[in-house]
Backbone as ProteinMPNN parsed JSONL, in Angstrom:
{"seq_chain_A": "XXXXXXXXXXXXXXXXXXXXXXXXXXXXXXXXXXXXXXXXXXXXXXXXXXXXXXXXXXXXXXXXXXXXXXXXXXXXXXXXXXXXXXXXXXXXXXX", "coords_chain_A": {"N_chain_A": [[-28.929, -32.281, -42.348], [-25.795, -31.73, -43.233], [-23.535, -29.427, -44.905], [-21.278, -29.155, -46.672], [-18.724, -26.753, -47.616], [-16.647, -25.739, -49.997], [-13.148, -24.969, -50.184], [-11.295, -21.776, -51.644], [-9.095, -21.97, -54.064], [-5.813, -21.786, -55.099], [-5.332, -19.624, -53.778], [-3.74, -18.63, -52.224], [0.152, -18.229, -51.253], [2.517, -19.855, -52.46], [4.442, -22.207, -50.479], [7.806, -22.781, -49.104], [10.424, -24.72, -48.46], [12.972, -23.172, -46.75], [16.082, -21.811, -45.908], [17.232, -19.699, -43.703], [19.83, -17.305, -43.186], [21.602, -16.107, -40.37], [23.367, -13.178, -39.343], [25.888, -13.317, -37.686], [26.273, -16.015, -38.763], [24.787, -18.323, -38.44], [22.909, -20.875, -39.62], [19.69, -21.779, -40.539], [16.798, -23.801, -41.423], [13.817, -23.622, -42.198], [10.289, -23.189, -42.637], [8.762, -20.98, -45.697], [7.091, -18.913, -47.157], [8.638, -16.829, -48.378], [12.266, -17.388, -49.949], [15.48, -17.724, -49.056], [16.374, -16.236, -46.639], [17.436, -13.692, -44.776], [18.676, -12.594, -41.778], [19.685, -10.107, -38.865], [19.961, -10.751, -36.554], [19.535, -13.403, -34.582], [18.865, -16.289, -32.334], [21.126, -17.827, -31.439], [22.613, -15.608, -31.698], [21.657, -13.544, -30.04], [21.398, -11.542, -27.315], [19.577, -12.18, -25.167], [19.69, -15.025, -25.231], [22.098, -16.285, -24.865], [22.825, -14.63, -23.026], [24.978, -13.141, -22.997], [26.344, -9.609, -23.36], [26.985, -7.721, -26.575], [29.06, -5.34, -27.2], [28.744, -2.7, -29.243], [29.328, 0.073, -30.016], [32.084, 1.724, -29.22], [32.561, 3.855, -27.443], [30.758, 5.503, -24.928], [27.509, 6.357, -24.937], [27.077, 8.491, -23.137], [29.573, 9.508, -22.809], [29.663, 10.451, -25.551], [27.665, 12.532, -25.619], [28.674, 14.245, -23.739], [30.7, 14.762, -25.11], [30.086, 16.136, -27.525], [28.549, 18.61, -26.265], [30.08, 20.124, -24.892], [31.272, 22.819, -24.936], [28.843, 24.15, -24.993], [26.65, 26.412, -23.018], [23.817, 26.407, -20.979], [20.686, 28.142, -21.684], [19.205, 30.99, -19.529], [16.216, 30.172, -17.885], [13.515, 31.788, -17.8], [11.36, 33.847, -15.656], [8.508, 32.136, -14.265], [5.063, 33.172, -14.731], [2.837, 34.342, -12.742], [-0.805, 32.866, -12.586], [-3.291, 34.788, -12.113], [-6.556, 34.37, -9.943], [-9.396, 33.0, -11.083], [-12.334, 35.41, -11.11], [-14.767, 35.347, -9.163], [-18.183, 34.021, -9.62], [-20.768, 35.785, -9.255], [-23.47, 35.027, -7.417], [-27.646, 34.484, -7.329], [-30.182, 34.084, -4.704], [-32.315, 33.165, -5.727], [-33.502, 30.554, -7.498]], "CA_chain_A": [[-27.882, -32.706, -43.23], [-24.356, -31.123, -43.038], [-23.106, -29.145, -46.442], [-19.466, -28.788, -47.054], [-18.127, -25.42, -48.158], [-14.894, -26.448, -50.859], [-12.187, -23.6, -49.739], [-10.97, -21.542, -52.946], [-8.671, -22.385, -54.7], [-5.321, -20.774, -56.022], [-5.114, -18.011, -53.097], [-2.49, -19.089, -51.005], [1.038, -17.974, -51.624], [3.882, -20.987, -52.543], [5.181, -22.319, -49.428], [8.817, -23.205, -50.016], [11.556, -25.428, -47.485], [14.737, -22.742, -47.474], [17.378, -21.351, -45.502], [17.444, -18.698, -43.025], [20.672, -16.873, -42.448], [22.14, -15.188, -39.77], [24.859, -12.151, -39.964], [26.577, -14.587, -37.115], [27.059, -17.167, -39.602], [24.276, -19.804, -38.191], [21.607, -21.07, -40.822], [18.507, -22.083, -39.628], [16.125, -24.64, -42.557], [12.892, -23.42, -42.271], [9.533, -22.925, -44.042], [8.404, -19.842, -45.127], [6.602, -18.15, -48.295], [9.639, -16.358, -49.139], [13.352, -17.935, -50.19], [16.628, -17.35, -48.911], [16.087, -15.151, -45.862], [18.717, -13.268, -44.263], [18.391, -11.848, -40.655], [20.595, -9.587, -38.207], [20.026, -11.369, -35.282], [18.993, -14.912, -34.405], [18.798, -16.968, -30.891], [22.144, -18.016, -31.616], [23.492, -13.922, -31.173], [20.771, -12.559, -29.08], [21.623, -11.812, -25.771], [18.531, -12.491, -24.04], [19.554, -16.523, -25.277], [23.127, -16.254, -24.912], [23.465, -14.257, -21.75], [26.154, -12.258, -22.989], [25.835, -8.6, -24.457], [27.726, -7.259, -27.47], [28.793, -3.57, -26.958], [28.956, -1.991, -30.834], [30.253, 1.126, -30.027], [33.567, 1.195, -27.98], [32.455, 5.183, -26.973], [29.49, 5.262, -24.6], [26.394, 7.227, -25.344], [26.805, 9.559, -22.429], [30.647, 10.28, -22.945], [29.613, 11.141, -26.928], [26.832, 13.419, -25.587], [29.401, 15.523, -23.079], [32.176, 15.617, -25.858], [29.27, 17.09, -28.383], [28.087, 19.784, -25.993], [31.217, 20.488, -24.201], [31.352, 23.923, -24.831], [27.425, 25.051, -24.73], [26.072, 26.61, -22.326], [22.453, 26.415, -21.245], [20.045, 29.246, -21.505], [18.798, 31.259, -18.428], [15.113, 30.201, -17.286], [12.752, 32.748, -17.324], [10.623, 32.944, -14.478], [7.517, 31.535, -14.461], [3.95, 34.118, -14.933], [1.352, 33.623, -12.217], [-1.81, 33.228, -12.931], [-4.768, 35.783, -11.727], [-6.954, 33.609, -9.776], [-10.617, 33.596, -11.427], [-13.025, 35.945, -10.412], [-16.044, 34.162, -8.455], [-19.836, 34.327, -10.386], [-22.207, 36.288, -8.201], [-25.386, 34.15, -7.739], [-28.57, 35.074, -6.717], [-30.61, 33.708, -4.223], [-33.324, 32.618, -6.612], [-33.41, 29.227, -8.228]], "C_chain_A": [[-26.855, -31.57, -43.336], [-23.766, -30.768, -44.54], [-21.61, -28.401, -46.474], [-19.86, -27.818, -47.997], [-16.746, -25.901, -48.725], [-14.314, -24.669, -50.407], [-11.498, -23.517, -51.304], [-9.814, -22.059, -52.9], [-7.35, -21.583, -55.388], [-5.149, -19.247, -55.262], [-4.125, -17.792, -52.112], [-1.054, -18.825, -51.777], [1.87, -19.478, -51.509], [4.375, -20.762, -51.211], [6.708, -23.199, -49.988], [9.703, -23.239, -48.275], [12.498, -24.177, -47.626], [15.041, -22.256, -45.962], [17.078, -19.953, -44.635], [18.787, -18.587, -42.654], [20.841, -15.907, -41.529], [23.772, -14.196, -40.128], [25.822, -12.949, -39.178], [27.212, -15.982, -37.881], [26.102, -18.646, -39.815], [23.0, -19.823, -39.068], [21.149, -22.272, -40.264], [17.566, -22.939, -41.156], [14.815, -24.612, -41.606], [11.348, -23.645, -42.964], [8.853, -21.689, -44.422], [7.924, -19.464, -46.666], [7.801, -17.261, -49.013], [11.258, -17.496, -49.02], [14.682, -17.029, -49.625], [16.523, -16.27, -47.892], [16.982, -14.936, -44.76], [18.349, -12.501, -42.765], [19.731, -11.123, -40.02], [21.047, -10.389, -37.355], [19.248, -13.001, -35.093], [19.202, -15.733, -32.568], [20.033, -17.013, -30.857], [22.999, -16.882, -30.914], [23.435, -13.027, -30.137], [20.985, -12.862, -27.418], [21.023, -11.918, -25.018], [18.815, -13.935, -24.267], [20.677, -16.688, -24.507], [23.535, -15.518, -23.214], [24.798, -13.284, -21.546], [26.156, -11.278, -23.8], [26.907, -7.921, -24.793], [27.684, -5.433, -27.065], [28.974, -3.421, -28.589], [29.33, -1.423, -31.225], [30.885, 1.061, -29.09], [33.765, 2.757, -27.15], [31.452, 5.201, -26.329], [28.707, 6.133, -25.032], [26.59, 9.097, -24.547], [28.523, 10.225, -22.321], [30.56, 10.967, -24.631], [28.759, 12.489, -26.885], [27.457, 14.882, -25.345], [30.456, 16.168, -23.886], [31.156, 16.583, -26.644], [28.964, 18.435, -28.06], [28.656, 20.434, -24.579], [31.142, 22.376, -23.964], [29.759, 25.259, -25.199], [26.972, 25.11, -23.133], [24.855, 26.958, -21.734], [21.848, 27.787, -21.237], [19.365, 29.418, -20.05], [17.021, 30.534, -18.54], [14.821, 31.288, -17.3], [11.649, 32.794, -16.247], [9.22, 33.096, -14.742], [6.208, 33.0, -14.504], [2.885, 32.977, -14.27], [0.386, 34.076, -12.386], [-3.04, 33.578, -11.777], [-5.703, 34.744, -11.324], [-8.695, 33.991, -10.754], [-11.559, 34.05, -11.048], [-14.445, 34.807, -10.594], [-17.246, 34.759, -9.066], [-20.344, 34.588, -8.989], [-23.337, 35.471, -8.41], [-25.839, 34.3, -6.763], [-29.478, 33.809, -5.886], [-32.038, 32.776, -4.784], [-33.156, 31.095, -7.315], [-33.951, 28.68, -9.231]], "O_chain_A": [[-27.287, -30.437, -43.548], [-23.537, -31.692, -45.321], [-21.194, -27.257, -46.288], [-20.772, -27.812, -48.824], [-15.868, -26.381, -48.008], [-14.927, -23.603, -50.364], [-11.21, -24.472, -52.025], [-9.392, -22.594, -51.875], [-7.658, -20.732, -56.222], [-4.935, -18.152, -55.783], [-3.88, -16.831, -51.383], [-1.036, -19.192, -52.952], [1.793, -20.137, -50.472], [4.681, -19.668, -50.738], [6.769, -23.987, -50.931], [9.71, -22.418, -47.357], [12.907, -24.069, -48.782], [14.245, -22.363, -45.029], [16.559, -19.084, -45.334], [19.231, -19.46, -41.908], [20.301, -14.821, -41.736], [24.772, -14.427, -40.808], [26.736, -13.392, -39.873], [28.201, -16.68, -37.656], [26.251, -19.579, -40.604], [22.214, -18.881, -39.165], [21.681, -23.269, -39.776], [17.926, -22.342, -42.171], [14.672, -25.284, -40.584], [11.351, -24.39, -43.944], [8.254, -21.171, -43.479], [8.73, -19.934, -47.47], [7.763, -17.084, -50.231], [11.338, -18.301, -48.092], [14.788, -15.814, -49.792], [16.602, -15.162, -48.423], [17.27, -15.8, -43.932], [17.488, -11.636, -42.927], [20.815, -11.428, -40.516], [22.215, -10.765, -37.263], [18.306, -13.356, -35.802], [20.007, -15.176, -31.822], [20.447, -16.116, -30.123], [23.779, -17.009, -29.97], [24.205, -12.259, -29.561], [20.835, -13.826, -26.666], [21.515, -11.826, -23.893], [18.154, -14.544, -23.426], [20.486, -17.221, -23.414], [24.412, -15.935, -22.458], [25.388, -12.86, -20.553], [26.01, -11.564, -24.989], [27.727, -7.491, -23.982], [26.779, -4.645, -26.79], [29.504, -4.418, -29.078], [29.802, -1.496, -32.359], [30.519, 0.459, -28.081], [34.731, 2.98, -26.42], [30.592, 4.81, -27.118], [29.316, 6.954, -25.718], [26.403, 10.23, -24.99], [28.694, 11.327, -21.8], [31.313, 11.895, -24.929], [28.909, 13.39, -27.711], [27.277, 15.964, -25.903], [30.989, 17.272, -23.775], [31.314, 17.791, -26.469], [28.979, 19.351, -28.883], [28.09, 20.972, -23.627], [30.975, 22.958, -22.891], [29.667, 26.456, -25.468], [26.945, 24.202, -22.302], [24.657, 28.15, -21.971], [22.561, 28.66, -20.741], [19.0, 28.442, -19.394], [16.713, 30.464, -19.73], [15.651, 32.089, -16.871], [11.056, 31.748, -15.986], [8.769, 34.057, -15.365], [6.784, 34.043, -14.196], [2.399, 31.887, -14.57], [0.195, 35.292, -12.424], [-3.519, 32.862, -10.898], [-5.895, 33.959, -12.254], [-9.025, 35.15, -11.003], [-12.154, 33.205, -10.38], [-14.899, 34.023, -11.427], [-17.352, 35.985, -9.045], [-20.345, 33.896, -7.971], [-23.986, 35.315, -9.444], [-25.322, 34.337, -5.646], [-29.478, 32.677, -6.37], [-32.577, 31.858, -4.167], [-31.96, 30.958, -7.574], [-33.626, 27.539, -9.561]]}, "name": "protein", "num_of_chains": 1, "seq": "XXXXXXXXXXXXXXXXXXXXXXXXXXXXXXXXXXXXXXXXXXXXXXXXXXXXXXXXXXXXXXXXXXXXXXXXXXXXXXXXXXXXXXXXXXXXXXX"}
């Protein structure tokens, strides 16, 4: 004979119908434990959907790097310390 287990009671968070926005503008009707939920990005923006990628900054990474350290110049290298090979254990013929 087969005995049902009743599942508690009262432990589950409110599920609630609402609204997902995007910073894009497109709102998405969801369901979700929390209300009113705002995102950056959405299918809608994202350029892995879309196929087309937003630049953000209009300076690239690697022309901001060369203006920053325009006028440094690197330090010399010192040269390297070789290492002493290790002397070999004498062993005896005995075992």
């Amino acid at each position: 004979m087969l005995k049902y287990i009743n599942m508690k009671e009262n432990i589950h968070p409110k599920y609630f119908k609402t609204t997902a926005t995007c910073a894009c503008g497109a709102t998405y009707e969801i369901g979700s434990t929390k209300q009113n939920i705002h995102v950056d990005i959405c299918s809608g923006c994202h350029p892995l959907f879309t196929g087309k990628q937003k630049l953000l900054d209009t300076e690239g990474r690697v022309q901001k790097f060369k203006k920053k350290y325009a006028g440094v110049t690197p330090k010399a290298k010192k040269p390297a310390k070789k290492k002493k090979p290790a002397a070999a254990k004498k062993t005896t013929g005995k075992k």
